[in-house]
C-alpha positions in Angstrom: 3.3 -14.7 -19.5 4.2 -13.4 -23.0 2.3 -15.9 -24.9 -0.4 -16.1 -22.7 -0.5 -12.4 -23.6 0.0 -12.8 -27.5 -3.0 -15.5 -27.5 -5.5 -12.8 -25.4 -4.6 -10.3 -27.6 -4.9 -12.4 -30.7 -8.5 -13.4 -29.2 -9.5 -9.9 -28.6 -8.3 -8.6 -32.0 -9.9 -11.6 -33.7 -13.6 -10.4 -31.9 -12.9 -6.8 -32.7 -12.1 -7.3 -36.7 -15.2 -10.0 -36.7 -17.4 -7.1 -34.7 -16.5 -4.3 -37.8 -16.8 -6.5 -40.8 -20.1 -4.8 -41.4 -19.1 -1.4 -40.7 -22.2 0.4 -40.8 -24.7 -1.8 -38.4 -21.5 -2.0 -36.3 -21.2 2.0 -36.2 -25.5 1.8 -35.3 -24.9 -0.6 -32.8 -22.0 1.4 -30.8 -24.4 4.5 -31.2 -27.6 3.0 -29.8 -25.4 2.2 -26.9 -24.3 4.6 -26.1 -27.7 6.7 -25.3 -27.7 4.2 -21.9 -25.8 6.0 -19.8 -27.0 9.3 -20.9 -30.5 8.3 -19.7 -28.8 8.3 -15.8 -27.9 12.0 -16.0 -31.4 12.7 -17.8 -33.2 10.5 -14.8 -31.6 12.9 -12.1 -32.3 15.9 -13.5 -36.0 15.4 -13.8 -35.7 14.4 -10.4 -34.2 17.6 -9.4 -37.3 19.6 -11.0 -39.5 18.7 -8.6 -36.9 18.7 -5.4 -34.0 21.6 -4.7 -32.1 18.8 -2.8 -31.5 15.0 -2.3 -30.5 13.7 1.1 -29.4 17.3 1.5 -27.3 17.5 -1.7 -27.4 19.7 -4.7 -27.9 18.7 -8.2 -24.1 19.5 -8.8 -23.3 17.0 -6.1 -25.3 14.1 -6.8 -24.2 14.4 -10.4 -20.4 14.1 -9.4 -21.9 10.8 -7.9 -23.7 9.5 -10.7 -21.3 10.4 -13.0 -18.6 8.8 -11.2 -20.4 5.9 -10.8 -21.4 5.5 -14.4 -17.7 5.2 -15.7 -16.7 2.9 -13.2 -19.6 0.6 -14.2 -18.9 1.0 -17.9 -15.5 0.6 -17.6 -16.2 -2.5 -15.6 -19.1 -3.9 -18.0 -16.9 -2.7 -21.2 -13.5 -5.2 -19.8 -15.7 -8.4 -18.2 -19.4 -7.8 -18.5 -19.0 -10.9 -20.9 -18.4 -12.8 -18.1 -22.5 -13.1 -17.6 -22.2 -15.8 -21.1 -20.7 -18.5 -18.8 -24.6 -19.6 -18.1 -24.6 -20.4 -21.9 -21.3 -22.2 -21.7 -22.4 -24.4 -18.6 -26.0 -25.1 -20.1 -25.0 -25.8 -23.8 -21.6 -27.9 -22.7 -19.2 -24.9 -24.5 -17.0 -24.8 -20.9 -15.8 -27.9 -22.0 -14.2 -27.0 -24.8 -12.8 -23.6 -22.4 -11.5 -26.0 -19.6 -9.3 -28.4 -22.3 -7.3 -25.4 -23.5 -4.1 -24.0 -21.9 -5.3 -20.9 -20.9 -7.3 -19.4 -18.1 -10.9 -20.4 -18.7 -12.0 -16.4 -17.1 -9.3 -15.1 -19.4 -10.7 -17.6 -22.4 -14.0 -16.0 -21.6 -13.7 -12.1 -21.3 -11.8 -12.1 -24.5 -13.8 -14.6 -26.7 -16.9 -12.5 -26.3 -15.2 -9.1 -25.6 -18.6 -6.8 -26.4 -16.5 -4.1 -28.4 -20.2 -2.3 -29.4 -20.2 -1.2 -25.7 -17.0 1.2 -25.7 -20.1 4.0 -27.1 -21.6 3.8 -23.2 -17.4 4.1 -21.8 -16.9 6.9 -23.8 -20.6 8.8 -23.2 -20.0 8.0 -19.5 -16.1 9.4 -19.5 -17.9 12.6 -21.5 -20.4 13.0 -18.8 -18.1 13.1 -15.9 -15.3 15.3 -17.7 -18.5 18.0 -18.6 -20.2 17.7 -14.8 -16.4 18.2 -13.3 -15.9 20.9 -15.1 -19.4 22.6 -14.2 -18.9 21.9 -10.7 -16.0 23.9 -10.3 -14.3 22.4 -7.7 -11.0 23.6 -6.1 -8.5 21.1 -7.8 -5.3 20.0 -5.8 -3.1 17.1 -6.9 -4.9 14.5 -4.5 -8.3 15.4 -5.5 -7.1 15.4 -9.0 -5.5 11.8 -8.5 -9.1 11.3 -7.0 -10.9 12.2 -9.7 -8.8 9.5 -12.1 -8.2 6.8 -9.6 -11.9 6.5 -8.1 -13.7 5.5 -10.9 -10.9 3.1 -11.9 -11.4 1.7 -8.7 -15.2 1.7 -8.9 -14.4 -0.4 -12.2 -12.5 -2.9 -10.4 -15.3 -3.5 -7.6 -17.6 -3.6 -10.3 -15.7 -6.3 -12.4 -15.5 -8.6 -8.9 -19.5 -8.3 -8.6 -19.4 -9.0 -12.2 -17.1 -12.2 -12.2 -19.0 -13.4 -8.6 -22.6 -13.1 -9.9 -21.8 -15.0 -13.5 -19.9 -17.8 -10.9 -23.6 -18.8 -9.1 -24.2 -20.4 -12.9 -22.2 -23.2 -11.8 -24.5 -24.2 -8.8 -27.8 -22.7 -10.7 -27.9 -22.0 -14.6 -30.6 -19.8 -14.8 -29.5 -17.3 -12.4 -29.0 -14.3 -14.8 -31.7 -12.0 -13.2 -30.4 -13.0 -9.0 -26.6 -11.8 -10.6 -27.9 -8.4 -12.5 -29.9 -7.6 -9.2 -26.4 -7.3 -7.8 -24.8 -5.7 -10.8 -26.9 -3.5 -12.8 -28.7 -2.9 -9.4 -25.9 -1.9 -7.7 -25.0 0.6 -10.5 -28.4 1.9 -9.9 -28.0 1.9 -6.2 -24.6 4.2 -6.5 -25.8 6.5 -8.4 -27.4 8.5 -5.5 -26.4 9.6 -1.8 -26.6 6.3 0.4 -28.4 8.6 3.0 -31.9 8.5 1.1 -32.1 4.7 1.6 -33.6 2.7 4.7 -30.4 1.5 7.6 -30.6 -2.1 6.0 -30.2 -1.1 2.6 -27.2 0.8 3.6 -25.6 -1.9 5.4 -26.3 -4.8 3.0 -25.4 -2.8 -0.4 -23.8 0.1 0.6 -21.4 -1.2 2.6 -21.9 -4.9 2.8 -21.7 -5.4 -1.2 -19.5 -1.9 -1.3 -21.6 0.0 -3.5 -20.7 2.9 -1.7 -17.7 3.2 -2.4 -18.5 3.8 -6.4 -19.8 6.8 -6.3 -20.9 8.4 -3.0 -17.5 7.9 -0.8 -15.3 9.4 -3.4 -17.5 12.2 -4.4 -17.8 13.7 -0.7 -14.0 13.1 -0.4 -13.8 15.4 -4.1 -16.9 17.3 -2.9 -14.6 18.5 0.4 -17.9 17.3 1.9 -18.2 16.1 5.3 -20.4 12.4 5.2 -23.8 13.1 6.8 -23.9 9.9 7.9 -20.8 10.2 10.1 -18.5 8.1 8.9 -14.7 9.2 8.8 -13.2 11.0 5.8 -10.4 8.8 5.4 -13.1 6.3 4.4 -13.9 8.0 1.2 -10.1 7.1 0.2 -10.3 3.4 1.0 -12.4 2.5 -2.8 -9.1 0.4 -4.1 -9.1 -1.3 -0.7 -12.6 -2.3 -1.2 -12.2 -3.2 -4.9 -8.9 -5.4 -4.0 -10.7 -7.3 -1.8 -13.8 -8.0 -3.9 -11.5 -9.5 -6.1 -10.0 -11.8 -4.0 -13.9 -13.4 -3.0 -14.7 -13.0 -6.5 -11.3 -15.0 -7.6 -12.0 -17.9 -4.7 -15.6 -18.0 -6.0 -14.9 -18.7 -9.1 -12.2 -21.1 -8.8 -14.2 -23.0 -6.5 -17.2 -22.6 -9.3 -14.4 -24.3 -11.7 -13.7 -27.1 -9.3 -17.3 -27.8 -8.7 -18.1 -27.7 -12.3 -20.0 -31.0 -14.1 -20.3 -31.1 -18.1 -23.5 -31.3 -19.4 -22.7 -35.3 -21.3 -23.8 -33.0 -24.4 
């Protein structure tokens, strides 16, 4: 376990020294970034000019939501959103070269391309969320406040499974970039507002089916000390870790199975 944590780290430190040999087009390239997840927060409050309320909550509320949401998918995006280059590998022959060594070919990948330009969007995102808590003004106790850490965390880790499950479908279909990002950067979109403004099937396919609503809108009425309109029980907005442990374990099986499937290329 040691080595195999030595060579990771060597990996990862290898990409980030590589990543800041040019320092300046490497400080332009973080800062470009990092406007992304500022345009979220811009997109809902133009919303809220022309509407006092969405699905019956305020602009404060729906911000928690967003704002929650937006660190757990940066955080996610920032750790294994490199995941998506394993269509490259299978299509150019690389995973070869990945499945000979003695390391974990997921491991191999998340730290060979580790997209170090993309901690701007982590750190505008963790900004965002500190600011709109600290607007909001809510009435802090020790669970809410281990809420407030532990949600978007969470979110992260469910985000990281859809992540790791939508790069494995390259094994079966190479050119499936656009069907994965439908289920990750449109499930980021997706959690980013109440789950009550969308139609029943939406709700139980990405909301609840794919989890999505447990990145954002769960945890927020739980922090909120909001009641769910839709009904569901409160100790529901608690169970995000649940849901993000066990999105890992499909993601995990998919992907092994993605390994054990796998044909090189003859390149």
């Amino acid at each position: 376990m040691a080595d195999t944590i030595r060579a990771y780290r060597s990996l990862v430190g290898a990409q980030v020294r590589s990543q800041a040999q040019y320092r300046l087009s490497f400080a332009l390239d973080v800062l470009v970034t990092s406007f992304v997840s500022g345009i979220e927060v811009v997109a809902i409050l133009l919303l809220f000019r022309v509407t006092p309320t969405l699905g019956g909550f305020s602009v404060r509320d729906v911000l928690v939501m967003t704002t929650m949401c937006e660190v757990g998918f940066q955080l996610a995006d920032f750790l294994v959103g490199n995941v998506e280059a394993v269509a490259r590998y299978v299509r150019t022959g690389l995973m070869d070269t990945v499945l000979i060594r003695p390391r974990s070919a997921l491991g191999q990948l998340l730290a060979v391309d580790f997209p170090v330009r993309k901690f701007g969007r982590l750190l505008q995102a963790l900004t965002m969320y500190v600011a709109v808590l600290a607007w909001a003004d809510l009435d802090w106790t020790l669970p809410r406040a281990l809420l407030a850490v532990g949600a978007p965390v969470a979110g992260a880790a469910l985000y990281s499974a859809i992540f790791v499950a939508g790069a494995t479908v390259a094994f079966w279909w190479i050119d499936s970039g656009e069907f994965a990002n439908a289920f990750t950067y449109g499930g980021r979109q997706f959690g980013s507002y109440p789950i009550n403004v969308y139609a029943p099937w939406l709700r139980v396919v990405f909301a609840y089916g794919l989890g999505m609503a447990f990145t954002g809108y769960q945890p927020a009425l739980a922090l909120l000390g909001r009641p769910d309109p839709l009904g569901a029980p409160d100790w529901l907005a608690w169970c995000t870790p649940v849901v993000g442990a066990v999105a890992w374990a499909g993601a995990l099986l998919l992907w092994n199975t993605g390994i054990r499937h796998y044909r090189s290329t003859g390149s």
